[in-house]
Backbone as a printed PyTorch tensor [residue, N CA C, xyz], in Angstrom:
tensor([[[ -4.2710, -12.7990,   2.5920],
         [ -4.6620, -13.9250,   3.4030],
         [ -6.1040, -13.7180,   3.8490]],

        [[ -6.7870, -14.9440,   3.9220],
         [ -8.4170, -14.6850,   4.4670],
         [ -8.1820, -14.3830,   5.4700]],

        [[ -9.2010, -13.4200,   5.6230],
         [ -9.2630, -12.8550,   7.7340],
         [ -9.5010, -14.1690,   8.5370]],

        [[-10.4810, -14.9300,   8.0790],
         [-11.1190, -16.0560,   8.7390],
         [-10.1110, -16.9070,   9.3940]],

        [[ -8.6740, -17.0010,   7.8670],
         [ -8.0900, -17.9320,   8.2440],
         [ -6.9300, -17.3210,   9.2140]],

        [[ -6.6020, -16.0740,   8.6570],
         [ -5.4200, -15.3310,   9.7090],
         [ -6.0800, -15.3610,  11.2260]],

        [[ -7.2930, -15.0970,  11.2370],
         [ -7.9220, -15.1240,  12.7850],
         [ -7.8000, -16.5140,  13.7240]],

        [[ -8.1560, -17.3550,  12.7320],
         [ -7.8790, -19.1300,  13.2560],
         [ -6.3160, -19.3790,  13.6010]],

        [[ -5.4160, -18.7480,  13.0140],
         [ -3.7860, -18.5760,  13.2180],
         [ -3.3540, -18.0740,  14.2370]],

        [[ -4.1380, -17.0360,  14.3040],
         [ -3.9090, -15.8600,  15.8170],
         [ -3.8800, -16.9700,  16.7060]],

        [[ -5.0660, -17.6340,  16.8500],
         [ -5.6860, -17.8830,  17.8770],
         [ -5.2130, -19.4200,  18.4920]],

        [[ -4.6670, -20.4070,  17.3560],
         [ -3.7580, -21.1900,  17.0360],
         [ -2.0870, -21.1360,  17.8770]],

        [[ -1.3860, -19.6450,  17.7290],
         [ -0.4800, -19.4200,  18.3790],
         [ -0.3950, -19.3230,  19.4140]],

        [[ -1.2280, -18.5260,  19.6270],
         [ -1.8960, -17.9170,  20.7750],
         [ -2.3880, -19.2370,  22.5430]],

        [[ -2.8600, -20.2590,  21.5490],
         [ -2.8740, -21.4130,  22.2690],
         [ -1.2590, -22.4700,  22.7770]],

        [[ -0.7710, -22.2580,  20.9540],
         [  0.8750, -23.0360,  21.9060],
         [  1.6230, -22.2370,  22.2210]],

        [[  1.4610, -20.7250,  22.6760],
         [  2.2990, -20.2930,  23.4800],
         [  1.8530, -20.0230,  25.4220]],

        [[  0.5040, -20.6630,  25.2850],
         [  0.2340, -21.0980,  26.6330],
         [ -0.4530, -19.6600,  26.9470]],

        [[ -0.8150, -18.9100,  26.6100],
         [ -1.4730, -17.7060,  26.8330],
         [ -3.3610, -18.2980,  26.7020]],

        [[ -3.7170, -17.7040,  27.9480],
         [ -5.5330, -17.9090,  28.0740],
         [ -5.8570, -17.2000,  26.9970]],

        [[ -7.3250, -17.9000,  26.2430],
         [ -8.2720, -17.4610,  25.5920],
         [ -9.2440, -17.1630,  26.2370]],

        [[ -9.2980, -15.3750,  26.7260],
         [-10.4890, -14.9130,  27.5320],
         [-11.1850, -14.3080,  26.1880]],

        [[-12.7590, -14.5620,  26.2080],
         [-13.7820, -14.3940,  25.9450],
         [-12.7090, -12.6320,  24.6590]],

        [[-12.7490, -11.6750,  26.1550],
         [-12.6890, -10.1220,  25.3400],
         [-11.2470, -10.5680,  24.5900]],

        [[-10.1600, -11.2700,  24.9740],
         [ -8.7070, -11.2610,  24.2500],
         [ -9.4920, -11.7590,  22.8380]],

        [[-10.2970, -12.8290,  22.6470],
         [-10.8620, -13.7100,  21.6520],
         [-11.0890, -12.4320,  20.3590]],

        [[-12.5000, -11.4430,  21.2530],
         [-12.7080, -10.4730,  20.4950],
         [-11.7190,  -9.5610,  20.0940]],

        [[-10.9090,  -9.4280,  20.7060],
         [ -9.4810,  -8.2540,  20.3540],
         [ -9.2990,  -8.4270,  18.6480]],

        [[ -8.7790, -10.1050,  19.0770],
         [ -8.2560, -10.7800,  18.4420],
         [ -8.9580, -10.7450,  16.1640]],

        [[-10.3290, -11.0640,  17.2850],
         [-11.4010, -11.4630,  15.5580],
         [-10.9070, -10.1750,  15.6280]],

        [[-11.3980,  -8.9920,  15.7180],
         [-11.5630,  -7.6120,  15.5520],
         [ -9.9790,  -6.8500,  14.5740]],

        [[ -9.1200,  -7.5520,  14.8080],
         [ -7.7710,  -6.6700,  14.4820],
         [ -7.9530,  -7.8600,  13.2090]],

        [[ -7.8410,  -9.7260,  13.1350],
         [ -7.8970,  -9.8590,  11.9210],
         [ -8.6590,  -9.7510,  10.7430]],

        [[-10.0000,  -9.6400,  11.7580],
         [-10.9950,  -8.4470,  10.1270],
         [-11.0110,  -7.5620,  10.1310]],

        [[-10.2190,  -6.5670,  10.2330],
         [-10.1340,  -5.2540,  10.1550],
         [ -9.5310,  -5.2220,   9.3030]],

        [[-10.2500,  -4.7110,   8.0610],
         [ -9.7370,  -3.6770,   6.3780],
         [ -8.8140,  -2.4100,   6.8410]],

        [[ -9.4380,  -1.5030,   7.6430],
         [ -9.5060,  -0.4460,   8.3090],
         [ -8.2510,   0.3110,   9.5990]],

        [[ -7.5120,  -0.7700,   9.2600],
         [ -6.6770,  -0.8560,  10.4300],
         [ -6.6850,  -0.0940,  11.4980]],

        [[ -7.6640,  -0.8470,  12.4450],
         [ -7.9960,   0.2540,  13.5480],
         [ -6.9590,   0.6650,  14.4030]],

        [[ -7.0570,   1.6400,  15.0980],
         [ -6.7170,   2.1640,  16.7720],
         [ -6.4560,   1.5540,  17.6550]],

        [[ -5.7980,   1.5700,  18.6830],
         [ -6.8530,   1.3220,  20.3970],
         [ -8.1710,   1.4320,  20.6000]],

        [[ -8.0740,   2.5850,  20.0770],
         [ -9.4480,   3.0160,  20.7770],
         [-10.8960,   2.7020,  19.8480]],

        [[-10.2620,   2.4750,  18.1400],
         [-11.3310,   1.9950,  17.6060],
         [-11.9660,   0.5400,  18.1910]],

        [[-10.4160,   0.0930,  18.4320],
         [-10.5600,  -1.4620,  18.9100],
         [-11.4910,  -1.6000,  20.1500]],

        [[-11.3780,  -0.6870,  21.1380],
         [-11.2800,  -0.4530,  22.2890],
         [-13.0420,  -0.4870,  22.4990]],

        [[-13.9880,   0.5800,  21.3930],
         [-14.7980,   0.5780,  21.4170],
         [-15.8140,  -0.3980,  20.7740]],

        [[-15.1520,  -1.1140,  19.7240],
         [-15.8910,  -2.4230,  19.7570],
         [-16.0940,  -3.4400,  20.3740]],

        [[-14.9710,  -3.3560,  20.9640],
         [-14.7790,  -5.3170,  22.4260],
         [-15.9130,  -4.5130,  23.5140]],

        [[-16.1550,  -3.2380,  23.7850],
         [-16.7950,  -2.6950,  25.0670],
         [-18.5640,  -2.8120,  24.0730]],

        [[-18.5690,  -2.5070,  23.3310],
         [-20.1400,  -3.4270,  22.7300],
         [-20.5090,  -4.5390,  22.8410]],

        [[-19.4950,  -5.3090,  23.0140],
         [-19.5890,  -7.1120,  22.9850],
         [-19.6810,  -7.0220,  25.0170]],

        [[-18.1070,  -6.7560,  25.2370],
         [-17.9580,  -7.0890,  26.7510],
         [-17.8190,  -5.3840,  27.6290]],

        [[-19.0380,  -4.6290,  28.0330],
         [-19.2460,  -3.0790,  28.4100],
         [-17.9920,  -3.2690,  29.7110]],

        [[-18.0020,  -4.0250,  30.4990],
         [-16.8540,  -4.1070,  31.5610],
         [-15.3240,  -3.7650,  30.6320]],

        [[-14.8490,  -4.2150,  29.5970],
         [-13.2040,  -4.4100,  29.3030],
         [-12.5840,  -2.9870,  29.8480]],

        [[-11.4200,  -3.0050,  29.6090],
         [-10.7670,  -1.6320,  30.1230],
         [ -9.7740,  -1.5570,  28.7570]],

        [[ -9.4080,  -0.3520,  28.2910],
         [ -8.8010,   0.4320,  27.8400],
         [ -7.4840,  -0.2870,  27.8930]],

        [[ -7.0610,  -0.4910,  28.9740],
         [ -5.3530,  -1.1060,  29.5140],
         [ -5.9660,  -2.8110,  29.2250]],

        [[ -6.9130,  -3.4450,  29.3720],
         [ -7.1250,  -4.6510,  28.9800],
         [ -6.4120,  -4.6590,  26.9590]],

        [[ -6.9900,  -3.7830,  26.3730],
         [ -7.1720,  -3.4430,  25.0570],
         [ -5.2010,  -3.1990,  24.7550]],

        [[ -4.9180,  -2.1450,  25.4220],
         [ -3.0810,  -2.3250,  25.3680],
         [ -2.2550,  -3.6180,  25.4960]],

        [[ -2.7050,  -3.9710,  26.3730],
         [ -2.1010,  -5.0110,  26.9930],
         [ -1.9170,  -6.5300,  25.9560]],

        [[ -3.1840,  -6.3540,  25.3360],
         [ -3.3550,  -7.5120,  24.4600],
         [ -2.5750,  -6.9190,  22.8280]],

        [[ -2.8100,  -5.9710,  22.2840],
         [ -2.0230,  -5.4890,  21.8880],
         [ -0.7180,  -5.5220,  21.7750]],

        [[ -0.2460,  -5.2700,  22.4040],
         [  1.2020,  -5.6950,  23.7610],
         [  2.1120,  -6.9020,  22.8940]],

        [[  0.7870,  -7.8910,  23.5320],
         [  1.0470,  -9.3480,  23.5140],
         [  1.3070,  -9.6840,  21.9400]],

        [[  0.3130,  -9.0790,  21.2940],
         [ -0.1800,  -9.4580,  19.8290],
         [  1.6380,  -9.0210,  19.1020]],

        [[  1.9900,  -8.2180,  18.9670],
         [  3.0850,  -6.9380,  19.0340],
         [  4.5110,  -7.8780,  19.2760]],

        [[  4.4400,  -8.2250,  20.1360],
         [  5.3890,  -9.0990,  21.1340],
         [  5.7110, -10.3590,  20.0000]],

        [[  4.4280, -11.2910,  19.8490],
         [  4.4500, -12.5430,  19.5660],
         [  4.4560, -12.0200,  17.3060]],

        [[  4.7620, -11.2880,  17.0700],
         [  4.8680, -10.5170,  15.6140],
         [  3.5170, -11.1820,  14.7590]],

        [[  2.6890, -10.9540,  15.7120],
         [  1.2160, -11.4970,  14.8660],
         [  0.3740,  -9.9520,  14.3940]],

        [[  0.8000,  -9.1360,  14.6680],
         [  0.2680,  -8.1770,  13.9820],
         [  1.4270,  -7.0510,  13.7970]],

        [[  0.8980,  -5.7220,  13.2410],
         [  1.9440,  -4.9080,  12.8660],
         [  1.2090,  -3.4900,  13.4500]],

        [[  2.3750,  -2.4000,  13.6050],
         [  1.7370,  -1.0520,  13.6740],
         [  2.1140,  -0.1290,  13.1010]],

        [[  1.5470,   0.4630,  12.6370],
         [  1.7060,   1.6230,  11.8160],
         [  1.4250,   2.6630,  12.0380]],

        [[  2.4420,   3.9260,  12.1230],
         [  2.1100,   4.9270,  12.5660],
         [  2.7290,   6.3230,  11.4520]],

        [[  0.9030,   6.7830,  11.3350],
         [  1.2160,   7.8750,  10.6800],
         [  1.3650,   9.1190,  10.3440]],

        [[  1.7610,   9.9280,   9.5010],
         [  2.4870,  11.2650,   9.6470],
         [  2.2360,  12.1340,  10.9880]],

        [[  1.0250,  11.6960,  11.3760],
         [  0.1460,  12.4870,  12.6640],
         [  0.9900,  11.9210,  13.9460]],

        [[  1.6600,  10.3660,  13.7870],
         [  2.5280,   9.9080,  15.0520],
         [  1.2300,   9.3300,  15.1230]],

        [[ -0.1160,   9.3460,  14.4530],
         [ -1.4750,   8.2610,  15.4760],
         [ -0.8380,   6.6200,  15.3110]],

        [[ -1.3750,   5.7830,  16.3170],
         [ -0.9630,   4.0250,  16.0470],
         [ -1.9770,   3.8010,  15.3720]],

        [[ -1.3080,   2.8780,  14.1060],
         [ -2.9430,   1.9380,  13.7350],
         [ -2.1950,   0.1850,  13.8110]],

        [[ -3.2770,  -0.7400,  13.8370],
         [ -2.8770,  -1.5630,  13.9520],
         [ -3.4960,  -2.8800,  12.7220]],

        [[ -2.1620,  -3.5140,  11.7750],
         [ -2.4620,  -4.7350,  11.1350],
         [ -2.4520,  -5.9220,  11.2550]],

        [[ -3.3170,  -6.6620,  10.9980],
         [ -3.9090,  -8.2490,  11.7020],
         [ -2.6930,  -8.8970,  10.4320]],

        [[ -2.9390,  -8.3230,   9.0220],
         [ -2.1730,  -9.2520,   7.7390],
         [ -0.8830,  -8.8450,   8.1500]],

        [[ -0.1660,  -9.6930,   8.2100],
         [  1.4830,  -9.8810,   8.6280],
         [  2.4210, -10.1810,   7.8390]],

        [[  1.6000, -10.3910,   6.1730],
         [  2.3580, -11.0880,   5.1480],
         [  2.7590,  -9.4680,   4.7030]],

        [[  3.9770,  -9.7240,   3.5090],
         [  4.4020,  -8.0840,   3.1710],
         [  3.8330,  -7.8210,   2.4800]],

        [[  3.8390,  -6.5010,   2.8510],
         [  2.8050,  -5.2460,   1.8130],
         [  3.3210,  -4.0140,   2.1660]],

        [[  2.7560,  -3.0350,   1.8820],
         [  3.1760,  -1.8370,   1.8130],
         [  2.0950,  -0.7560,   2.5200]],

        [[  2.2920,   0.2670,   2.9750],
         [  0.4430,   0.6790,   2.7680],
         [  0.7200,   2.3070,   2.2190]],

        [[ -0.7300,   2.8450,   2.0180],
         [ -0.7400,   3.8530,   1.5260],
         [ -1.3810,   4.7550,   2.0250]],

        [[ -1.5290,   5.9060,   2.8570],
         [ -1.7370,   6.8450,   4.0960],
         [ -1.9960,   8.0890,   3.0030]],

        [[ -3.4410,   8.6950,   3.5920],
         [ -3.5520,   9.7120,   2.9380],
         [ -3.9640,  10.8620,   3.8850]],

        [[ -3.0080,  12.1090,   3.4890],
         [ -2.6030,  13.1590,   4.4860],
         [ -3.6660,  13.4030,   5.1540]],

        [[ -4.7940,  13.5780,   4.1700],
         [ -6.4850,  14.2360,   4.8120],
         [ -6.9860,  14.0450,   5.1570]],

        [[ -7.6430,  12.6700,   4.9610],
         [ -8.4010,  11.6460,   5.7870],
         [ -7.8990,  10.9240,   6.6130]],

        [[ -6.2530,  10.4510,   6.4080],
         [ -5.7800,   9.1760,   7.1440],
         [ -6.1040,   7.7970,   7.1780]],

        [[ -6.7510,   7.8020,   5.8060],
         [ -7.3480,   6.5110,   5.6240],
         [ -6.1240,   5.5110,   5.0600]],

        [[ -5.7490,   4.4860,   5.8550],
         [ -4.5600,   3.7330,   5.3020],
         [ -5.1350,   2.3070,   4.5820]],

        [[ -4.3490,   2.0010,   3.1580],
         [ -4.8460,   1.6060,   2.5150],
         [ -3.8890,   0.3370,   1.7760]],

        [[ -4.0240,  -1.0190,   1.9550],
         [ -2.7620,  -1.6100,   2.2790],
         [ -2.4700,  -1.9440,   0.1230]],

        [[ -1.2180,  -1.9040,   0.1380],
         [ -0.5490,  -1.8200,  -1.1670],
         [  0.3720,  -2.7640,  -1.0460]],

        [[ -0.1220,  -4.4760,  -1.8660],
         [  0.7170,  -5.0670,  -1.8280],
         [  1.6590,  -5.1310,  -2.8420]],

        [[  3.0160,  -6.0040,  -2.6700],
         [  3.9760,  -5.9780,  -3.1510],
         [  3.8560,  -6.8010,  -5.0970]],

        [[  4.1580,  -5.7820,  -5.5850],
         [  4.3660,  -7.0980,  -6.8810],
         [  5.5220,  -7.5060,  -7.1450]],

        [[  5.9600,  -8.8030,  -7.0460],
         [  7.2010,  -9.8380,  -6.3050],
         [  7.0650, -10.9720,  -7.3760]],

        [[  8.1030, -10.8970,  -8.5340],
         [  8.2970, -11.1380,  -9.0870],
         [  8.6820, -12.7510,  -9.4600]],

        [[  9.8320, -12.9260,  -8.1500],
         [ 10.2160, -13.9730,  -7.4160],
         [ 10.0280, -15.0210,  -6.9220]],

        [[ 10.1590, -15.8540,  -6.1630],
         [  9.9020, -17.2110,  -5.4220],
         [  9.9870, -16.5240,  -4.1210]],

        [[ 10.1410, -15.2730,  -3.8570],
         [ 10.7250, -15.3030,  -2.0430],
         [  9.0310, -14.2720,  -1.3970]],

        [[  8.5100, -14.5590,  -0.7120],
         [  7.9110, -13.9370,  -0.2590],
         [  8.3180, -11.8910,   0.3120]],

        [[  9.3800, -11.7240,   0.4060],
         [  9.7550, -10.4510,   0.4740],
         [ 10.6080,  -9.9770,  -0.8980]],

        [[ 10.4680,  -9.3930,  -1.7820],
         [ 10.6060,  -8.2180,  -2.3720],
         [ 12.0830,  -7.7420,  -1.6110]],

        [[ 13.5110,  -7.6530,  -2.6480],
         [ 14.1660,  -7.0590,  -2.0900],
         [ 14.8560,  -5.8410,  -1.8970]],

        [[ 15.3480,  -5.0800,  -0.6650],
         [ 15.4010,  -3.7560,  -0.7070],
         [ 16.6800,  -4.0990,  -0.5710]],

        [[ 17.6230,  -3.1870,  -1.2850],
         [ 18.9270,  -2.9990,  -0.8400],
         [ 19.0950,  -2.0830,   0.3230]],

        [[ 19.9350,  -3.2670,   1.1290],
         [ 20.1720,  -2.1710,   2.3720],
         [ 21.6190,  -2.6370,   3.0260]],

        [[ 22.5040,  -1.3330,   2.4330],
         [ 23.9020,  -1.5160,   2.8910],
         [ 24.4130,  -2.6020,   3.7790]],

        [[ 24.9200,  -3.7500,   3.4170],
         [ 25.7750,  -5.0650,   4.0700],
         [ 26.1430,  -4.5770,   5.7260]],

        [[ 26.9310,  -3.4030,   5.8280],
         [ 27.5130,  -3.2340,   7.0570],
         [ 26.1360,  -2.8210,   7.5660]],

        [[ 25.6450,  -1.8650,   7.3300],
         [ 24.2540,  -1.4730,   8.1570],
         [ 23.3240,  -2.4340,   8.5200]],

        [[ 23.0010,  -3.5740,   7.6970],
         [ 22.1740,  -4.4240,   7.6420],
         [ 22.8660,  -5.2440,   9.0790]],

        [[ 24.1990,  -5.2890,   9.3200],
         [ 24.5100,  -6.6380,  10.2980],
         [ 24.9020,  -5.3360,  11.3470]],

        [[ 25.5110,  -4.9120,  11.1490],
         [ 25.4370,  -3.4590,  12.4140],
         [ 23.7050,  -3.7050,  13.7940]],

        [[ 22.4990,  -3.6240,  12.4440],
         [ 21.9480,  -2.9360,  13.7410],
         [ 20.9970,  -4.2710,  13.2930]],

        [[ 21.4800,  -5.5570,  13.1680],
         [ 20.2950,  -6.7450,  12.7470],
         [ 19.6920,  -6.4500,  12.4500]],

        [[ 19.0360,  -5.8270,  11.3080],
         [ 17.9530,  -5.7130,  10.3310],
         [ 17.2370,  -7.2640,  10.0720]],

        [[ 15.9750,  -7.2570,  10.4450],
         [ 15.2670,  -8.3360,  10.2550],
         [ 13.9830,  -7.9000,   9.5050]],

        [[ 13.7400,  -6.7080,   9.4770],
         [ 12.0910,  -6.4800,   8.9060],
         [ 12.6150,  -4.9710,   8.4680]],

        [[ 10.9180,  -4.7700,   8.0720],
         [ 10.8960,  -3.4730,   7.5080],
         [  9.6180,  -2.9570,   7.0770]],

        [[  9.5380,  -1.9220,   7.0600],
         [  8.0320,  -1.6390,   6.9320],
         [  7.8890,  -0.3730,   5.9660]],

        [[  7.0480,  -0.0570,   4.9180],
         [  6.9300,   1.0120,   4.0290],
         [  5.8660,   1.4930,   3.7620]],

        [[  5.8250,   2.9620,   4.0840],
         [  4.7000,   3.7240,   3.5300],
         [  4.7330,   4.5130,   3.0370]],

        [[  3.6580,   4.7530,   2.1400],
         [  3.3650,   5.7130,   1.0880],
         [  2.7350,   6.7440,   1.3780]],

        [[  2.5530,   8.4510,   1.5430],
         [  1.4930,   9.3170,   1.7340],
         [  1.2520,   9.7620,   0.5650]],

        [[ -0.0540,  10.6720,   0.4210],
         [ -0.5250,  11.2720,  -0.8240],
         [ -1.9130,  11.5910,  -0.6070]],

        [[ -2.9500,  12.0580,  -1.2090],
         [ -4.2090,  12.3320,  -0.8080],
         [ -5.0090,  11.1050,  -2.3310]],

        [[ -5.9680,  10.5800,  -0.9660],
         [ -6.7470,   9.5700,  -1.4730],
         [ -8.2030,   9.9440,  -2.9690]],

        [[ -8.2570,   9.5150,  -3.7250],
         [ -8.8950,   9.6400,  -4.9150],
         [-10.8080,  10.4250,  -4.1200]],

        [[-10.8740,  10.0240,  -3.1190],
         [-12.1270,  10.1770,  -2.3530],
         [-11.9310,  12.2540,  -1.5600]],

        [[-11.0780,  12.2950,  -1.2730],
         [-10.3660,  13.7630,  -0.5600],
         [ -9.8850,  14.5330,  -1.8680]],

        [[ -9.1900,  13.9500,  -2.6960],
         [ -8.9680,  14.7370,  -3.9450],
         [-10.1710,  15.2390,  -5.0700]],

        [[-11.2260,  14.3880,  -5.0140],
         [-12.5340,  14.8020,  -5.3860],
         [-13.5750,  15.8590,  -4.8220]],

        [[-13.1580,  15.7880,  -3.3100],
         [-13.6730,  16.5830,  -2.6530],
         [-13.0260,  18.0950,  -2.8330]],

        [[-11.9600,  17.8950,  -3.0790],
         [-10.7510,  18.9400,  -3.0160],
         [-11.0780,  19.7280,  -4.6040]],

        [[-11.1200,  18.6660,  -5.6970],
         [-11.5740,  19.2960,  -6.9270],
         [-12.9480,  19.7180,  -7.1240]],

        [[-13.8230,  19.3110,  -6.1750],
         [-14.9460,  20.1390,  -6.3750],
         [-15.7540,  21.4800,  -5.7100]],

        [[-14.8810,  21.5740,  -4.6900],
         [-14.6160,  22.8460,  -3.6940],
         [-13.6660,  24.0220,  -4.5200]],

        [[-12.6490,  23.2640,  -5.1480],
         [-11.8590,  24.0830,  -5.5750],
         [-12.5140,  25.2500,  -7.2840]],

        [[-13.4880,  24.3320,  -7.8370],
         [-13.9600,  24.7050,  -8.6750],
         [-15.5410,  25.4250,  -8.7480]],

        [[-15.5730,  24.8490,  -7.5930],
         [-17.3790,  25.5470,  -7.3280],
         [-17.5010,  27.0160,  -7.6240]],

        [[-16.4630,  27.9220,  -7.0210],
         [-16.4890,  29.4170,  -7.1730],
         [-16.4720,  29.5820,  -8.7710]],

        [[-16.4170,  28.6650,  -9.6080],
         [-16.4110,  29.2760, -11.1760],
         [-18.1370,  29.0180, -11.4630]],

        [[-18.5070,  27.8690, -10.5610],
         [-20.2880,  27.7010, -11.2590],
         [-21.1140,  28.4030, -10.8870]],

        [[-21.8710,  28.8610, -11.8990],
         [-22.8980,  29.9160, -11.4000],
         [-23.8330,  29.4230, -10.4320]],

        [[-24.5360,  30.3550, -10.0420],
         [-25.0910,  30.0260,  -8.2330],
         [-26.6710,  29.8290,  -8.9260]],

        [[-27.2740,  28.6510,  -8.6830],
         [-28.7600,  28.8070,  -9.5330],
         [-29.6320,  29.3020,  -8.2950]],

        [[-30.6240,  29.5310,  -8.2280],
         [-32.0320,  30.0900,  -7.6110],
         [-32.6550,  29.0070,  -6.8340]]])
């Protein structure tokens, strides 16, 4: 989905559910749906305080919170337990790499008419605990850390020039 247009959506909901459009919520807002990068809190945290130096930290949760609440964004948390947070809400997958932690979103190839891709998940379990969503990630070390990794690892064979 375009950021542009997922951001106009946010902000869209955001209006018929009667919630104010303050100036820093606005920025929260752009900030999480163009984000490639799926930031933090605190990545978040430190960009709205460039725009608006007053916001607070708990301003930054709070909206979060809200965002979280109303299922306009997603969080993801990885092997480390760190939060990151996604603006795209449509399904995908992502892909987390041990070294860097750079998460890297992996969408679904969906063969189908249905927008979700289906997982089998046991009938009784599924109505047991209302299963409505689901979320999947992948770890492994990223092509960028594994290069780094193969050229550290091999340096001790090249001779040392002058």
């Amino acid at each position: 989905m375009h950021n542009n247009k997922r951001f106009k959506q946010i902000l869209c909901r955001i209006k018929k559910k009667g919630y104010s459009l303050t100036p820093q919520r606005h920025e929260i807002i752009k900030i999480i749906a163009e984000a490639k990068n799926h930031p933090s809190a605190i990545d978040i945290y430190l960009q709205v305080k460039d725009v608006y130096p007053m916001v607070s930290l708990n301003t930054i949760y709070k909206n979060i919170a809200m965002l979280l609440e109303m299922h306009e964004i997603r969080e993801i948390r990885t092997l480390q337990n760190a939060v990151r947070y996604d603006g795209d809400i449509t399904p995908h997958a992502h892909v987390i790499c041990k070294n860097c932690r750079k998460i890297t979103d992996l969408p679904f190839e969906d063969n189908s008419n249905n927008n979700i891709p289906e997982i089998y998940v046991n009938p009784k379990l599924r109505k047991r605990y209302g299963i409505t969503d689901y979320s999947i990630e992948f770890y492994g070390i990223c092509d960028s850390c594994s290069a780094i990794k193969n050229k550290h690892s091999y340096s001790r064979f090249l001779p040392i020039s002058a």
